[in-house]
C-alpha positions in Angstrom: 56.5 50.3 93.8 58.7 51.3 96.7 57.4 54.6 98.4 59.8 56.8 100.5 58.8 58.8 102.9 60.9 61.5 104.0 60.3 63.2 108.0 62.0 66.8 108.4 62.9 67.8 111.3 62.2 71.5 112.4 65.6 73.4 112.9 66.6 73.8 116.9 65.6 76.7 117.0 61.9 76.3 116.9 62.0 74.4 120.1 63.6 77.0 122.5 62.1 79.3 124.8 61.3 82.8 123.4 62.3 86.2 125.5 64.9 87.6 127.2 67.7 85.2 127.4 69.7 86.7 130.3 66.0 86.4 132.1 66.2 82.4 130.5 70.2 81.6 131.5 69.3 82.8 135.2 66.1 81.0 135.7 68.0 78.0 134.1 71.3 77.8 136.3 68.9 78.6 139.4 66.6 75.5 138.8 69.8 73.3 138.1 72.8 75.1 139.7 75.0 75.5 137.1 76.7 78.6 137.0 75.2 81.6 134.3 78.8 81.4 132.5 78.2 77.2 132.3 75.3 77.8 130.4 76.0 80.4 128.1 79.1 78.6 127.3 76.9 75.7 126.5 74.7 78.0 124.6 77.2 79.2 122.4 78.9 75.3 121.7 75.2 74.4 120.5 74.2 77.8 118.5 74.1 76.6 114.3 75.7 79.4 111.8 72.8 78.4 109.7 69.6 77.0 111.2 68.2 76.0 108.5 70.5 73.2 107.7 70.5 71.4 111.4 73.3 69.3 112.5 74.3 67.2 110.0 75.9 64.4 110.7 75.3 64.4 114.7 
């Protein structure tokens, strides 16, 4: 008989740093200098409506 073995991934989310994310965006574009608008803007291309669901499809 064939078995199938399904892997889930956990949802983004789960793999970010937790606290304050100004504190997060300024440590971040310090260490790689990239401006604080650079990476919010990044942030907010790679936030999911529902994080649950993942990118499907990617």
């Amino acid at each position: 008989l064939p078995v199938t073995i399904r892997l889930l991934d956990p949802p983004l989310h789960e793999f970010l740093p937790e606290g304050d994310i100004n504190e997060i965006v300024a440590n971040l574009s310090s260490d790689t200098n990239v401006s604080e608008d650079e990476v919010f803007s990044r942030i907010e291309k790679l936030s999911e409506v529902n994080p649950m669901l993942g990118f499907r499809g990617c």
